[in-house]
KOLGUKOL-148141 format. One record per residue (C-alpha): x, y, z; residue in three letters. Coordinates in steps of 0.1 Angstrom, whole numbers, plus 5000, padded with zeros to 4 digits. Layout:
XYZAla;...
***
This chain:
142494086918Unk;145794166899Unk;147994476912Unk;150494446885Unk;149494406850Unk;151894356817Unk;149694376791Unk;151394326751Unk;154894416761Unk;157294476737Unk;160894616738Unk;164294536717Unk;167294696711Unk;168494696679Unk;168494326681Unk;165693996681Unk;162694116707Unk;163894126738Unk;160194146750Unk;157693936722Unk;153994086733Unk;154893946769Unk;151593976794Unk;151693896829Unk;149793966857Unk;150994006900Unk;148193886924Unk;148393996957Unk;150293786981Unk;151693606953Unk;155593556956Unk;157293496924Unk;160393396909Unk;161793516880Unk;163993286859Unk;165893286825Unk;169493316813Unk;172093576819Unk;171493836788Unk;167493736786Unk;166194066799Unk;165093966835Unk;166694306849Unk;165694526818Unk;161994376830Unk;162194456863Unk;163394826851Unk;160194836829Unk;157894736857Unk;159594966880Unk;158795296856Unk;162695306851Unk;162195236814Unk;159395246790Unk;158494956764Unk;158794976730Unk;154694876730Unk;152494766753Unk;151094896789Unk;151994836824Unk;149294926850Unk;148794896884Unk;146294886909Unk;144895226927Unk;147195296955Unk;149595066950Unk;153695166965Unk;156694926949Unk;159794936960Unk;162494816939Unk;165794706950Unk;168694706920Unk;170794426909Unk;173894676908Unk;174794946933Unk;174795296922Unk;177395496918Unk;176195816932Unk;174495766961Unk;176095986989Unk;175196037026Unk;174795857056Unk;173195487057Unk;170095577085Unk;169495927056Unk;169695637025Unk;167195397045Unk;164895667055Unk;164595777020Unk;162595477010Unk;159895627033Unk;158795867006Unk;157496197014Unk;157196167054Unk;161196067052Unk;162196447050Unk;160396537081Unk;162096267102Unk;165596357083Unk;164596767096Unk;163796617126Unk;166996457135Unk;169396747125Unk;168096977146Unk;168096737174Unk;171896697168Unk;172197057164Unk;170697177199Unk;173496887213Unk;175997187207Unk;173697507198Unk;170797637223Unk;169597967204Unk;165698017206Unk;165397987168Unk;166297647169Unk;164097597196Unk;161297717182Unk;162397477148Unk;163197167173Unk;159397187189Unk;157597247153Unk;158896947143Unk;157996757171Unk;154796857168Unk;154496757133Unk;156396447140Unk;152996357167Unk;150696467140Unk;152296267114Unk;152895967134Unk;156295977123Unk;157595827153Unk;156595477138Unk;158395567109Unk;161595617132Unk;161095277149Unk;160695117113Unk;164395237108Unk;165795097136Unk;164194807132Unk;165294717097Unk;169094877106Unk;169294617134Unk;167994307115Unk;170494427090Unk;173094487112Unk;174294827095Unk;175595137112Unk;173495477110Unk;175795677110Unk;178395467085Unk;178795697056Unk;177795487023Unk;180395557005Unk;182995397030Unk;181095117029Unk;181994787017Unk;179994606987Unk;178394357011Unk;177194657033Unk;176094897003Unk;173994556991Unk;172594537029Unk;171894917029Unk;169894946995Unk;167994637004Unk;167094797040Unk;165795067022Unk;163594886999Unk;162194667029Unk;161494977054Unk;158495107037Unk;156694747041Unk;155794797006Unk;152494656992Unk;154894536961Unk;158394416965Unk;160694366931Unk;164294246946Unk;166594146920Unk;169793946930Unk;169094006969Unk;170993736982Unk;173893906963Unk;176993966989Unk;174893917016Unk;176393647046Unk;174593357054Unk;173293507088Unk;171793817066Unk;170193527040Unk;168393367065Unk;166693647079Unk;165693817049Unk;164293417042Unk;162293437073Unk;161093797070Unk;159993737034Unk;158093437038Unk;155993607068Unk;155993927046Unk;152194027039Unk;152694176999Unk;153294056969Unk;157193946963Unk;158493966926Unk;162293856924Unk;165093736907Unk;167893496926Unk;170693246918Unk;170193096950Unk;168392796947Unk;167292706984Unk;166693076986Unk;164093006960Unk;162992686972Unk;161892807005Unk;160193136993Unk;158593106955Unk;155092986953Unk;155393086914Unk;157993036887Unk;157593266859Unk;160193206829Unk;161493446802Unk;162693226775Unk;162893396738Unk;160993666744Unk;158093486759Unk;156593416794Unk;156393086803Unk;154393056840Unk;154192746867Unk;152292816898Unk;153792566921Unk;157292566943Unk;160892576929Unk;161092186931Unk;157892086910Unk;158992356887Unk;161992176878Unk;160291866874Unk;157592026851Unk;160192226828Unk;162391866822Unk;158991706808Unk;157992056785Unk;161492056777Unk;161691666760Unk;158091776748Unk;159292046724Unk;162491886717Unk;160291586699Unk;158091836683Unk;160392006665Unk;162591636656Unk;158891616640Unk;158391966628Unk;162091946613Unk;160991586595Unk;157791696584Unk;159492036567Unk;162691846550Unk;160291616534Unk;157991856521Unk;161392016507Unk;161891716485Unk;158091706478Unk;158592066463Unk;161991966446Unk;160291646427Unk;156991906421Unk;158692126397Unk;158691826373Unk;155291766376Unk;152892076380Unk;149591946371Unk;149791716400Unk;151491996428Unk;148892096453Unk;148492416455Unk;146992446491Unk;149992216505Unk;152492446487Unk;151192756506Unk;151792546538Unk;155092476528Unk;155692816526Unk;153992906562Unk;156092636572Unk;159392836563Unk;158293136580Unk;157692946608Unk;161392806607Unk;162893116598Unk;160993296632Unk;161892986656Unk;163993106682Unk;166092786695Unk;167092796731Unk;169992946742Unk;172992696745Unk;174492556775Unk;178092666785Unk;181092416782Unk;183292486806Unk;186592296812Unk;189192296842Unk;192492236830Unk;194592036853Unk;198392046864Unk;200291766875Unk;199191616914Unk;200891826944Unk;201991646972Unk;199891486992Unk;199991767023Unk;198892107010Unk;199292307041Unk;199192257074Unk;198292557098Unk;199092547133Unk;197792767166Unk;197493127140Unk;196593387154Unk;195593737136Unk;193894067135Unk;193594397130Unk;193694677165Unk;191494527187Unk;189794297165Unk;190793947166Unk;189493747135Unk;191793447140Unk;192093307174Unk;194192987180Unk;193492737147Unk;195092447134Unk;194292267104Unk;195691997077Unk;194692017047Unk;195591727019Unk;195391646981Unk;191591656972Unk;189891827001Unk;186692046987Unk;186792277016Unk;183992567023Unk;184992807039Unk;181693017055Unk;181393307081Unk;179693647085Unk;180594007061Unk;184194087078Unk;184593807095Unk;188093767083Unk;187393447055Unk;189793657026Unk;192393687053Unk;192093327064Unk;192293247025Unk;195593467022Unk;197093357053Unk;196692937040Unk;197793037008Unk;201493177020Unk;200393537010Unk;199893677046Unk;202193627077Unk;200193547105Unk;200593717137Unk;200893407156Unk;201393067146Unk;202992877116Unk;201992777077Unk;203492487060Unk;202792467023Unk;203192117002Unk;205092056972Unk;204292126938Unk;201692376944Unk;199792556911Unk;197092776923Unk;194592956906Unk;192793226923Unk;188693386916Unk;188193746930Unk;184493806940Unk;185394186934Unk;186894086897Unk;189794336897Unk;191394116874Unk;189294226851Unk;190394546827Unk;186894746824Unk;188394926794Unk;189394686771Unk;187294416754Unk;186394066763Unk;188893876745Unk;191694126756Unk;191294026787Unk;191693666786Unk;194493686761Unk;195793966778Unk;196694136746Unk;199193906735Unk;197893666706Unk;194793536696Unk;194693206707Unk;194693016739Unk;196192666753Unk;194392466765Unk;194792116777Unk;198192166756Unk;196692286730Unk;196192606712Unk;192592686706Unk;191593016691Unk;190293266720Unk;186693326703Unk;186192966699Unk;186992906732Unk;184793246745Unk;181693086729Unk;181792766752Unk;181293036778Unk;178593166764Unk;179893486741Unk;179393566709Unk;181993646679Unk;180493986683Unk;180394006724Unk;184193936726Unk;184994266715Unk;182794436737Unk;184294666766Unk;183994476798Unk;182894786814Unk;179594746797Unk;178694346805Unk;176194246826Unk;177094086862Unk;176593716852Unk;178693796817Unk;181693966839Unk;181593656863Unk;181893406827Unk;184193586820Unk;186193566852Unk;186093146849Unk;186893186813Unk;190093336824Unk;190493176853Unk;190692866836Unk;192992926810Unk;195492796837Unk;196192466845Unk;195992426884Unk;195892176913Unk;194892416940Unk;191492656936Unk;190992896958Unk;187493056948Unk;185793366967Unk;181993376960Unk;181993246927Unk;178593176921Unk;177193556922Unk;174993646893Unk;175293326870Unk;172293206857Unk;170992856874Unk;172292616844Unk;176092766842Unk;175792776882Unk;175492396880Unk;177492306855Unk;180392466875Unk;178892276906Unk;179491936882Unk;183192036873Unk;184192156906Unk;182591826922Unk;184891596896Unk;188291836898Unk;190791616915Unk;192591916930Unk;192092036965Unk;189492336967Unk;188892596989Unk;185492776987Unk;184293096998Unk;180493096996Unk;176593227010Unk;175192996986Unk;173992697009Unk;172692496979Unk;176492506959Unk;177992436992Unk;175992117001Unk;176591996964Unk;180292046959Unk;182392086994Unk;182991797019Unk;184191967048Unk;183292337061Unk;185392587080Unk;182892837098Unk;184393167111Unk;182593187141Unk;182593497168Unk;185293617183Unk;188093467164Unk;187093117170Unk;187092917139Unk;185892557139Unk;185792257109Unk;182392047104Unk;182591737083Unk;180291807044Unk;178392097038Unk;175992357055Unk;173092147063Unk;175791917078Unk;176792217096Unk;173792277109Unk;172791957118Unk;176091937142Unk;175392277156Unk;171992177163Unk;173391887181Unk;175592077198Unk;172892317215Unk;170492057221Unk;172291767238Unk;171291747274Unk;172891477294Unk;170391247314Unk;171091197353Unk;171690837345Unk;173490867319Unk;177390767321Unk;178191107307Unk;175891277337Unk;178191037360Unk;181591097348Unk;181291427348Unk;179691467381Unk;182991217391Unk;185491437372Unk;183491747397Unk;184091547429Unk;188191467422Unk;189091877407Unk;189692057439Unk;191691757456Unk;195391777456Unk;197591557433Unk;198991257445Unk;202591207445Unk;202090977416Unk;199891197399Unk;202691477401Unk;204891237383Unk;203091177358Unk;202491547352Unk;205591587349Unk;206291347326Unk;203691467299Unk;205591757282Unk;208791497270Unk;206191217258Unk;204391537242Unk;207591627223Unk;208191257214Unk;204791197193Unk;204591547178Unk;207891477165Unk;207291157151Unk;203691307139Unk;205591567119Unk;207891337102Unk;204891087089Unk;203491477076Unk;206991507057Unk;206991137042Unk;203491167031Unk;203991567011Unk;206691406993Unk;205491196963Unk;207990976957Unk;206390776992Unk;203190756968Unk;205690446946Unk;205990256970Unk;204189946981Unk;200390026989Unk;200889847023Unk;203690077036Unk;201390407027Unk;198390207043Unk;200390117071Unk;201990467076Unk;198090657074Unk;197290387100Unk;200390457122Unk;199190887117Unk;196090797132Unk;197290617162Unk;199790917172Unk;197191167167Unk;194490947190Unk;197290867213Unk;198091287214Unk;194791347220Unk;194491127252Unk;197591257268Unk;196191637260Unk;193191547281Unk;194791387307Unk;197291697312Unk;193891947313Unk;192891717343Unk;195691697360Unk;196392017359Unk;192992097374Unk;194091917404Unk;195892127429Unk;
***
């Protein structure tokens, strides 16, 4: 039996139907996946759905009894008061009695006077009656699993944490009907993956909209598309869906080649008929005529982006090398003891929980932040280009093309040549008309076009992107995937989208507790492959690991032979002797006149890199044994 039903929708504005007599109908249980292109109406039908607005025609009705919660794609701007009072408002009616009931509690920490009293045990009472105490627990519940502070006014709260708050107060009622639009939105990966896990145990009916592609491969069990005003639905997972849509896709692109054929030659029947109207059908003329209605109401699908990165010369081949940083904030230590080397071409992703210290990590590589501790070596010939998640590059008050010409002509070079700005706005999807729209008005997947059509404007060898991929639609998201995966610069990537990460990045930085950071070889499943194998290696009692380390037991707690003490001694000059010779092989290879020479001599200088750093490595070791020794 349905609970939702959309029966004849209708709604533009001012414009082609946004809505074309769309019907629809939720079953219970059912978790479904909204998908279309940014600007297609997939928020404006959620609103509709939700009672926020009404349809031009049409009726939406639901089942007898039926709650919905409905969690926004953008935050509002007036919502005041503390997170546990914003949660507990999605409780509905019984919400004020448990608000009541924890005032007064507070109150009689300070105050004693009978009234309050009197008002402390009426509400307990009521509270027992109510079985509001549940309700209580349900707060906690979802505050914990959500990792958000009661008390935390909302206001003070960062974007991630406002995102994590509204969505806690859509999921505390356990509502029979669940419309979440953009949850994964600013959310870490941590926070993804147990909203993933609640949902898919989650007893009502889910109706959402998401970027995140393994979010909706693990969760949809139906794809519902709004394309041109029309529904098109596929009951089946994400993956089949795609496979489905490619054949319907090459389907109608051969019937209207055919359609197009069949009209242009009844054109030149038409043409040739004027000469000769005894012998002109009059029933084939009439579906001529249909036939031009039909082309005039065709409504073709919207195009594909073209985005291009513009390039700057190569850098050297060492972009930066970090060694032993250190930083934080009071007691909060978000960078504990890290080295890294990062060269020419590296796709690095860069992943950790909200306030984990990744934008500080970014600044801090990039030259913008002085560490604490530690030191930063950049290369040579260096042209970043930077992507804010929080797009305060962006000027709300002037229009789209102002802000990627920044008010100063109206064209654009790119690839060394000028191109006019609106020409080159379309390609991101805008049209003549959009460009002079304020920005202040545009949708969340037009601000973020908008953000790559100025970032790239600017020819660059280093990108430095935080959480790019937040509110594109699913074709633009992969299209940037392709040009990212064939720039030839080095990358670094801030991201919670799992899927973009395994596609583009080939090593990952995790930002890990405490300040320790550690670097995984490819993407996040790679990443979690290694930390599974991490956690679930157990050594064997026969194994040689089980015997050298029950060996390396036995000797720690002896004392150091004379030898041994020699040797010890020793270490710290034959330290000082590689890392100096390591250091110059990193000066020959950043500059890139050593890149002309003869390919032997830069094989044979990578070769001799490797051999100090193993040879390093074996003396660090055998210093942190000796040392054990007493």
């Amino acid at each position: 039996m349905a609970i939702i039903s959309l029966q004849e929708i209708t709604l533009a504005f001012g414009g082609p139907l946004l809505f074309d007599r769309l019907s629809l109908q939720l079953e219970s249980g059912e978790r479904v996946a909204l998908l279309g292109r940014n600007g297609v109406g997939k928020t404006t039908l959620m609103k509709v759905i939700s009672g926020q607005l009404k349809p031009d025609d049409g009726k939406v009705s639901f089942a007898k009894g039926v709650q919905v919660a409905y969690l926004p794609q953008e935050i509002p701007s007036n919502m005041i008061g503390n997170v546990s009072d914003i949660v507990l408002s999605g409780l509905g009616e019984l919400a004020k009695l448990v608000s009541d009931y924890h005032h007064v509690s507070h109150r009689l920490e300070t105050e004693h006077t009978q009234k309050l009293l009197d008002e402390f045990d009426r509400l307990q009472t009521e509270m027992n009656r109510s079985n509001a105490w549940e309700i209580d627990r349900q707060v906690e519940n979802v505050l914990s699993h959500m990792k958000l502070d009661g008390q935390a006014e909302f206001q003070l709260l960062s974007g991630g944490q406002k995102r994590r708050t509204l969505l806690a107060k859509a999921l505390v009622s356990s509502p029979q009907i669940l419309m979440l639009d953009e949850p994964t939105n600013h959310l870490d990966i941590d926070s993804i993956n147990w909203l993933e896990n609640f949902l898919q145990s989650y007893p009502g009916t889910i109706f959402f909209v998401t970027h995140d592609r393994m979010f909706m491969s693990h969760l949809a069990t139906k794809i519902v598309e709004l394309d041109r005003g029309k529904f098109f639905s596929w009951t089946c997972d994400y993956k089949t869906f795609l496979e489905r849509k490619q054949r319907a896709l090459e389907i109608e692109a051969a019937q209207q080649i055919e359609f197009d054929k069949k009209l242009a030659d009844e054109e030149v029947w038409i043409r040739k008929g004027v000469k000769a109207r005894r012998t002109r059908n009059e029933g084939r003329v009439k579906a001529l005529l249909k036939m031009r209605e039909e082309k005039k109401a065709q409504r073709r699908l919207i195009g594909k982006a073209r985005m291009n990165l513009q390039e700057a010369d190569f850098s050297g081949q060492l972009v930066c090398k970090a060694t032993h940083l250190r930083h934080g904030y009071g007691d909060k230590i978000l960078i504990k003891d890290f080295s890294t080397l990062i060269m020419r071409g590296d796709k690095i992703g860069v992943i950790g929980a909200n306030g984990s210290g990744k934008t500080t990590l970014l600044r801090i590589l990039l030259g913008k932040l002085v560490p604490q501790e530690g030191t930063i070596q950049l290369g040579t010939n260096l042209q970043a280009a930077y992507y804010d998640q929080l797009r305060e590059q962006l000027d709300g008050e002037r229009s789209v093309l102002e802000n990627v010409t920044e008010g100063t002509s109206d064209q654009v070079i790119i690839n060394g040549r000028p191109r006019h700005v609106i020409g080159y706005l379309k390609d991101f999807l805008f049209s003549p008309e959009r460009v002079r729209t304020p920005v202040k008005v545009l949708s969340g997947g037009e601000r973020n076009r908008l953000c790559l059509a100025r970032l790239f404007t600017k020819p660059s060898n280093l990108l430095i992107m935080d959480e790019p991929t937040n509110d594109l639609d699913v074709e633009t998201l992969e299209l940037l995937e392709d040009l990212l995966v064939e720039y030839s610069g080095t990358l670094l990537l801030v991201s919670h989208d799992r899927e973009f990460l395994n596609n583009v990045v080939t090593s990952t930085i995790v930002l890990e507790e405490d300040g320790v950071i550690g670097e995984y070889p490819g993407g996040y499943d790679d990443w979690l492959a290694q930390r599974k194998l991490k956690t679930d290696i157990v050594i064997s009692e026969e194994s040689p690991e089980k015997k050298l380390l029950e060996s390396k037991k036995e000797q720690v707690g002896r004392k150091r032979s004379f030898k041994e003490q020699e040797e010890l001694s020793s270490l710290p000059s034959k330290v000082e002797k590689l890392e100096a010779i390591r250091d110059e092989i990193y000066t020959l290879l950043s500059d890139t006149a050593f890149y002309q020479r003869d390919p032997k001599d830069i094989s044979q200088t990578k070769v001799k890199l490797e051999s100090t750093e193993s040879a390093l490595l074996e003396i660090y070791e055998r210093w942190e044994y000796l040392e054990a020794l007493e």
